[in-house]
Each structure stands twice: as structure tokens, then as C-alpha cells.
Wavefront OBJ file of the C-alpha trace (Angstrom):
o trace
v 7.316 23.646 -6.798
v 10.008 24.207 -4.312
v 10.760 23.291 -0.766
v 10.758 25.697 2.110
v 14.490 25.675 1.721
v 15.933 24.289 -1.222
v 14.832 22.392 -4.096
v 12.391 19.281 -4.500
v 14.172 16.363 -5.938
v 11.927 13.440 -6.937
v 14.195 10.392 -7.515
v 12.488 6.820 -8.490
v 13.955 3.221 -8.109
v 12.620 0.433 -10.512
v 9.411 -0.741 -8.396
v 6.919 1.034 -9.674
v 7.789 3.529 -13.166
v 4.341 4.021 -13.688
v 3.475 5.375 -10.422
v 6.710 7.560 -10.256
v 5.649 9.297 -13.454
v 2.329 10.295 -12.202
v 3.737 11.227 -9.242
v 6.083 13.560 -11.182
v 3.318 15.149 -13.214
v 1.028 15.605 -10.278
v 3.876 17.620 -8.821
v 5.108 19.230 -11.993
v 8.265 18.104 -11.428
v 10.666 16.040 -13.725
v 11.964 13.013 -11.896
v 15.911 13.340 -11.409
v 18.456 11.675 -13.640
v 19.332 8.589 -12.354
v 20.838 4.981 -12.881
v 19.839 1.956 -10.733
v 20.982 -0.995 -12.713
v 22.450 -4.392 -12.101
v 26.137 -5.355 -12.533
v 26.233 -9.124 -14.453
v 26.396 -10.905 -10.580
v 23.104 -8.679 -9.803
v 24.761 -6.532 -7.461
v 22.669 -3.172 -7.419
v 24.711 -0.188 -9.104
v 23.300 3.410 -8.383
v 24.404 6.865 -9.954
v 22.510 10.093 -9.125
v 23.191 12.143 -12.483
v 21.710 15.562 -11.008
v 22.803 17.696 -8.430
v 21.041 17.185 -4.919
v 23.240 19.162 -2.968
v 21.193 20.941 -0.345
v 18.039 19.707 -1.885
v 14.425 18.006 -0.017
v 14.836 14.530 -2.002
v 11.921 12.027 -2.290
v 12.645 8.432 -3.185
v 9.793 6.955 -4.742
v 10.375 2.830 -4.020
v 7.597 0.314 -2.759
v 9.176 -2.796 -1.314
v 6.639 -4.965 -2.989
v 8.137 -8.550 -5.096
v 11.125 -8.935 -5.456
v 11.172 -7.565 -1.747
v 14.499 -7.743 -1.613
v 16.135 -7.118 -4.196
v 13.540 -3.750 -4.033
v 14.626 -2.752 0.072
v 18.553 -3.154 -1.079
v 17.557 -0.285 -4.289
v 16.231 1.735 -1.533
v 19.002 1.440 0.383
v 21.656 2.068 -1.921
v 19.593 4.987 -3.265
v 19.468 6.441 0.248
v 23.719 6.005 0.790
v 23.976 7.758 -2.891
v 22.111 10.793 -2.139
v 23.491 11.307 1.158
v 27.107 10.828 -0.301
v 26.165 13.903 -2.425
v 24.921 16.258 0.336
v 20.830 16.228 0.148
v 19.984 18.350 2.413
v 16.859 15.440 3.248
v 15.668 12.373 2.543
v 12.623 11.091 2.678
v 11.685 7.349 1.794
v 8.149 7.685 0.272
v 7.373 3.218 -0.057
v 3.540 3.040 -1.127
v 4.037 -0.596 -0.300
v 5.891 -1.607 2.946
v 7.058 -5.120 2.374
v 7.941 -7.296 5.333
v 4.714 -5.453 7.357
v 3.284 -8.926 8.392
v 6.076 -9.781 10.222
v 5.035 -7.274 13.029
v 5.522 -9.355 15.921
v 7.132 -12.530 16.833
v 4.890 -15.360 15.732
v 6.465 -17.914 17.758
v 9.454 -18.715 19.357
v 12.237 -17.912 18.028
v 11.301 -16.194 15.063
v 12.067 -12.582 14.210
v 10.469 -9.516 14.199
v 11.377 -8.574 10.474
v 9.496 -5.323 9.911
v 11.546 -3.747 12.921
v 14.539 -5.095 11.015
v 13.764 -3.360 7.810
v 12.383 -0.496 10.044
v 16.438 -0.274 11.441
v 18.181 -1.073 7.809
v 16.195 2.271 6.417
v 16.898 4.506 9.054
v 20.271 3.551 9.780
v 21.165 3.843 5.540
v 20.554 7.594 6.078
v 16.940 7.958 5.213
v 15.655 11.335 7.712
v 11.570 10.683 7.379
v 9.584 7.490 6.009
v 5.954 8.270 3.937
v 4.081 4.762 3.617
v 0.550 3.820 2.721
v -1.946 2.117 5.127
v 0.883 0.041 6.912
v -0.932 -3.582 7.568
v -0.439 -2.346 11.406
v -0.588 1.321 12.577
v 2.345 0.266 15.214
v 5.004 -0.167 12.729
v 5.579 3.538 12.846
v 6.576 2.880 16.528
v 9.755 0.749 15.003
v 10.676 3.891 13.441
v 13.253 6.192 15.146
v 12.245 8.971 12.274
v 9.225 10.888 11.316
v 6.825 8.536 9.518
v 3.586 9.290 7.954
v 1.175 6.609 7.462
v -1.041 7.762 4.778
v -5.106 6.202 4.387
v -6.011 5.079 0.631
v -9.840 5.379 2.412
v -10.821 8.841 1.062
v -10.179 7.565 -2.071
v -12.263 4.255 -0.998
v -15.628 6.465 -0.272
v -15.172 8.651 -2.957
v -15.149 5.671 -5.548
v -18.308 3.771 -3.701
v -19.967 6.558 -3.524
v -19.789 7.048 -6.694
v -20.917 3.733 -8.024
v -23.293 2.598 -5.039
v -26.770 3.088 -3.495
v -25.649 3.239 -0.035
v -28.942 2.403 1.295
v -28.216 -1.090 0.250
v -24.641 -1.266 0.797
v -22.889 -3.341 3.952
v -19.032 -2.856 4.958
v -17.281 -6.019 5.842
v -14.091 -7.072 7.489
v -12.985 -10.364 5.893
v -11.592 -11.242 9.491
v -11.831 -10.002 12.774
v -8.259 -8.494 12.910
v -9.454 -6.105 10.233
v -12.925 -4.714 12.155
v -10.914 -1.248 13.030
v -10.499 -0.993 9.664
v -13.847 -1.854 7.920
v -15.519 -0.191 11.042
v -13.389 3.481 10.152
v -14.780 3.245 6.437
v -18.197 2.194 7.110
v -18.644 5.204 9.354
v -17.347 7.671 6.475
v -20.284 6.359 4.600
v -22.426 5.736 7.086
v -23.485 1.854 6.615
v -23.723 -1.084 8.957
v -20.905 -3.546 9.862
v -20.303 -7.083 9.140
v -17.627 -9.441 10.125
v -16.236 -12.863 8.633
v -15.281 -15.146 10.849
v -12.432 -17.652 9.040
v -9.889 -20.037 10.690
v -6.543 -20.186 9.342
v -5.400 -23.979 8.713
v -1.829 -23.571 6.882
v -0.257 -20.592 5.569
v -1.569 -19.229 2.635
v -5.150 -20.574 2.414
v -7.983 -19.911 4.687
v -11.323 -21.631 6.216
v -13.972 -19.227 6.213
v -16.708 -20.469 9.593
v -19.016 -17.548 9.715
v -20.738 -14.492 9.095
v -21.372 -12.089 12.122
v -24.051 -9.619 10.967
v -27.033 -9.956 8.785
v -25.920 -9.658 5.085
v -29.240 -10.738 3.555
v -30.063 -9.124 0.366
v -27.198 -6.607 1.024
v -23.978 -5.360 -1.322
v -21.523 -6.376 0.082
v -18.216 -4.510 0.345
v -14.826 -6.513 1.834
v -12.619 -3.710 2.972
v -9.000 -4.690 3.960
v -5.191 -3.727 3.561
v -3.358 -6.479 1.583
v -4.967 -9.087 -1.012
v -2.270 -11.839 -1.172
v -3.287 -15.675 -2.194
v -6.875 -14.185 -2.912
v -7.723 -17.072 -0.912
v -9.588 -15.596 2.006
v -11.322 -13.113 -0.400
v -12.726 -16.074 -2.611
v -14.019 -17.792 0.814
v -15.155 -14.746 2.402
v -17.408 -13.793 -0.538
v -18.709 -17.960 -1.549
v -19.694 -17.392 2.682
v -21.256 -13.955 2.215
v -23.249 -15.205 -0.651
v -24.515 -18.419 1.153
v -25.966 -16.182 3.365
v -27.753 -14.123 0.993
v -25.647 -11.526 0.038
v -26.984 -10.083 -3.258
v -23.566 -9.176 -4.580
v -20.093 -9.090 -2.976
v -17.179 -6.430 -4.157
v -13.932 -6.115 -2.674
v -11.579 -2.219 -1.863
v -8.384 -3.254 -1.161
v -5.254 -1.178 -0.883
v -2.391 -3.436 -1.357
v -2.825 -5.325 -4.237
v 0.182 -8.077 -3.902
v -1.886 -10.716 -5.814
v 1.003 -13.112 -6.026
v 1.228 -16.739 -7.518
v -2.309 -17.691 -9.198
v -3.943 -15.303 -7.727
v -5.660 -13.133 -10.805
v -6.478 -15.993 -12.083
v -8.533 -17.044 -8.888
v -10.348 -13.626 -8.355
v -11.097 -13.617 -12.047
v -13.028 -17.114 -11.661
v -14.293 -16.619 -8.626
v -17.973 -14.815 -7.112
v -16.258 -11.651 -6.525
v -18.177 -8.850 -8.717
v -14.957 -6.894 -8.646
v -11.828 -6.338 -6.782
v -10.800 -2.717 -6.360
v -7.022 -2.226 -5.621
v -4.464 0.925 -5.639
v -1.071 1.242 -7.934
v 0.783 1.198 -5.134
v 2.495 -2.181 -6.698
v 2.762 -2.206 -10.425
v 0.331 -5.088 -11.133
v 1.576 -7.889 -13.453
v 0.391 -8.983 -16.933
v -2.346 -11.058 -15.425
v -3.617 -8.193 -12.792
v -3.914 -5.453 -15.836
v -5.710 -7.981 -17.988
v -8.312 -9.587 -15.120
v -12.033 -8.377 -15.913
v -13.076 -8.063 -12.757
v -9.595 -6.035 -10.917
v -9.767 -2.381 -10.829
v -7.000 -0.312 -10.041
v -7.113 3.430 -8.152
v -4.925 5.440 -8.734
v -2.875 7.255 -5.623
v -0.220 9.025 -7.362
v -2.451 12.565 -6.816
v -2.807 11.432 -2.737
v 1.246 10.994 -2.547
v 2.062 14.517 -4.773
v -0.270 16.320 -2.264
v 1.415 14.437 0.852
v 4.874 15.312 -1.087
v 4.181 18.837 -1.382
v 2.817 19.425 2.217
v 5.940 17.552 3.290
v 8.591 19.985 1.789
v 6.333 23.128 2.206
v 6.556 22.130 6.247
v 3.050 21.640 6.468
v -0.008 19.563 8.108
v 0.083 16.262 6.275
v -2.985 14.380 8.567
v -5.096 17.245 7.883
v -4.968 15.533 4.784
v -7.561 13.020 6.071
v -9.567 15.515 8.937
l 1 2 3 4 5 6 7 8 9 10 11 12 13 14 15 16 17 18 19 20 21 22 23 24 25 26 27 28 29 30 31 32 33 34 35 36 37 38 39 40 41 42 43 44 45 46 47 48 49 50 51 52 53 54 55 56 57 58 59 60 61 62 63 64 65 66 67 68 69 70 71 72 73 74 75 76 77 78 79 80 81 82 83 84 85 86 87 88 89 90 91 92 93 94 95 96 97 98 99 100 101 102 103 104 105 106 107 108 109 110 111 112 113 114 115 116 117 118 119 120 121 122 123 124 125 126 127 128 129 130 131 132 133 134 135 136 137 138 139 140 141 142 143 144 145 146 147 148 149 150 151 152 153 154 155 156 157 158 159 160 161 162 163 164 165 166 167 168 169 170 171 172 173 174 175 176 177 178 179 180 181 182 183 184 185 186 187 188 189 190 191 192 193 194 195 196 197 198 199 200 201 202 203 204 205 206 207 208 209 210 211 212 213 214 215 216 217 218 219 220 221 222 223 224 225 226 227 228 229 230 231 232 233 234 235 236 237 238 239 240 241 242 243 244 245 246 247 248 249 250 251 252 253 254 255 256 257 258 259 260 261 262 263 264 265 266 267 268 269 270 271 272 273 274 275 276 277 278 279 280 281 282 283 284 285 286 287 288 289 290 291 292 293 294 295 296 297 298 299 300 301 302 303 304 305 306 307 308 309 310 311 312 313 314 315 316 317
């Protein structure tokens, strides 16, 4: 495959080798020689051992743990290739760490997404490709292209797959998340139901209701980021209470930090459904009940439509 004009040159930091590769061979492309390694005080080194002169370059880095140490790769990538004349370059980040931070959350705090938003684009980077940022605005921070691709087509396809939809109820596991639930229930055509929850101290959650009648339903918990686990684990004990005959879980981001495979695996949740768009840990591959989809064939189509100069929403029409 080539780009409208010049070559395609796929080049991967370390967040996610897995996902890189299957980028790669959805693309039939060979990912470009590089070296992204740490000197002995951890300062990031970064040697491009290909020509990119004139070429459409895609860096393939999610931001996901260790957030920072991932954004400065990315960055350095981004100064190396434009130091040897790519002709364009285009941050593809699955994951978009610091997303939460959208907004100031009280005084005197920061706005850290628009931060990282400035730090890309001002490294050199010409157009951003993410996956279902946690809020649609953060392109806004952008002063470049960005395309905010939707994991939800591959959401429907699995559940339609493995589910009578007859029986089947969408929920949003808070009411910041209805847009979202409300979008996929539509593509399969099934009611809407809502989980109430009060937030007491960061990281752990209070669910206090259930808007909707879930009796004797499956129930699926559709959101963007699975963190703690926490308000999963409440949202399904309070979906169950109130007759829910089983309760699964799509969601795209699957961060899962601290103990938290360990508390979806003991938990009520029939199954949590996640993308690769973080390389899951030890404890994520080996959980019975965690499911990964994977999105490498959504991103090689988005690549290609990219460098070929065309339509990359109709992607999702």
C-alpha cells in the first residue's frame, strides 16, 4: 500500500507491540526499523533506522500506564521523524491518556488533556487518530486534524453475535455516559437503562439506583474506560438486585489498573468485553471472565483511508 504521494511508513513506540504488529499485517506493511530505548538515567533515546524522507508516517503509541513515560516516546518519536524530513505525521494513540482531565475540576486545577493536546501538536505531529476519546470535545483542544474513531461497530457486531436481542437491555453505568449507551442501543435496537451512582472519594463509587425496568433482562453496561472496576462491580450487584437475569459489560478502554482483574474476576459480572487498545497485563490475559476485541483491522482501514486522502467517518455511516 502506498500513500497518495509518497510512501506509508508505520513506526511503533513500546506501548502496545502486539497491537502494532496486527496493525502492520492488516496493512501489509512491515513496521519501520526503529530504536526507542532508555539510556541508564531513563532518559528516552530514539533512532529511526529507515528512510522517511518525503514519506505519510504513522506512529502507533497509546498513552496508556506509564502515561508518561509513554506521551514523552511519542514525543520524541514525533521530533525524530520530522528531523528526517517525513513528509507527515500522524499520531495514531488508541488510548488517549490524560482524557479525564477535560475540564477544570475545581479551582485551581489544570486542564491537562489541553496540555497534552498542545505538547503533541507543538512536537511536530500534523494530524492526531484516537479511539472513542472519554469526551468528543477534546478534539476541540486540537489545533490539527483529529479523528475520533467509535470501537461501537465492533460492539454490535460481537452482541449480535452472541445475544437474543429480544431480551437484551443497554445500560449506562452513570448518567454522564447515556449519549453513549443511548447511540449503541439504537444500532441494535433495544431499550435504555441508566445507573444512578454517587461518587464519595476518588476511585470507588456508590451505586443509588436503577432508572428503567431491568427485570428479567440481559443486561449490557456500555461505557468508554473501565478503571478501579469499582463502579462496574456496583453497577451490576444494583442491576441484579433489581432482577436483572444476567449482567455483561463492552467497554473500550480497558485501563484495569491496581486490583482490578482480580475484582471483575470475583465479582457478578458474566463477562467484561474490552479492546487491545492497551496491552492488558498478566492478570487481564489470564481473568476468565475479560474478553478482549481486537481493533487493529478498524485502525489499518482508518490508516489506509487516511493516506489514500479519503472519507474516514464514512467509516461508521
Amino acid at each position: 500500500m502506498s500513500a497518495k504521494n509518497g510512501s506509508i511508513k508505520l513506526v511503533a513506540g513500546n506501548s502496545n507491540p502486539a497491537l502494532a504488529a496486527g496493525i502492520a499485517a492488516e496493512l501489509g506493511l512491515p513496521l519501520t526499523k526503529a530504536v526507542v530505548r532508555r539510556f541508564a538515567d531513563m532518559e528516552i533515546f530514539v533512532e529511526i533506522q529507515e528512510n522517511v524522507r518525503g514519506s505519510d508516517v504513522f506512529i502507533l503509541q497509546s498513552t496508556s500506564y506509564p502515561a508518561n513515560d509513554l506521551l514523552m516516546e511519542l514525543l520524541i518519536i514525533t521530533d525524530a521523524l520530522r528531523r528526517a524530513s517525513a513528509r507527515r505525521i500522524t499520531a495514531v494513540v488508541p488510548y488517549f491518556g490524560y482524557a479525564r482531565q477535560d475540564r477544570k475540576s475545581g479551582s485551581r486545577t489544570p486542564i491537562s488533556a489541553k496540555l497534552v493536546a498542545n505538547l503533541i501538536t507543538h512536537a511536530g505531529v500534523d494530524r492526531v487518530m484516537t479511539l472513542d476519546l472519554h469526551a468528543g470535545q477534546i478534539q476541540g483542544f486540537f489545533d490539527i486534524p483529529t479523528d475520533n474513531l467509535y470501537a461501537a461497530p465492533l460492539m454490535v457486531r460481537d452482541i449480535k453475535d452472541r445475544f437474543d436481542l429480544s431480551s437484551v437491555m443497554v445500560v449506562s453505568p452513570d448518567v454522564g455516559g447515556v449519549a453513549r449507551a443511548r447511540g449503541l442501543a439504537k444500532r441494535i435496537n433495544t431499550p435504555l437503562a441508566i445507573v444512578d451512582k454517587r461518587r464519595e472519594r476518588p476511585g470507588e463509587s456508590e451505586v443509588m439506583n436503577v432508572i428503567g425496568d431491568v427485570s428479567g433482562r440481559t443486561c449490557i453496561l456500555i461505557d468508554d474506560i473501565v478503571d478501579s472496576g469499582g463502579t462496574l462491580v456496583n453497577a451490576a450487584d444494583a442491576l441484579l438486585k433489581h432482577g436483572a437475569k444476567d449482567v455483561y459489560a463492552y467497554i473500550t478502554h480497558g485501563v484495569l489498573s491496581g486490583g482490578a482483574a482480580t475484582r471483575i474476576t470475583s465479582s457478578r459480572l458474566k463477562e467484561l468485553v474490552i479492546t487491545d487498545s492497551i496491552m492488558p497485563t498478566e492478570a487481564v490475559r489470564n481473568a476468565p471472565n475479560i474478553r478482549a476485541l481486537p481493533i487493529a483491522p478498524l485502525i489499518a482501514e482508518a490508516i489506509g483511508r487516511t493516506a489514500a486522502e479519503e472519507s474516514v467517518s464514512s467509516l461508521f455511516d
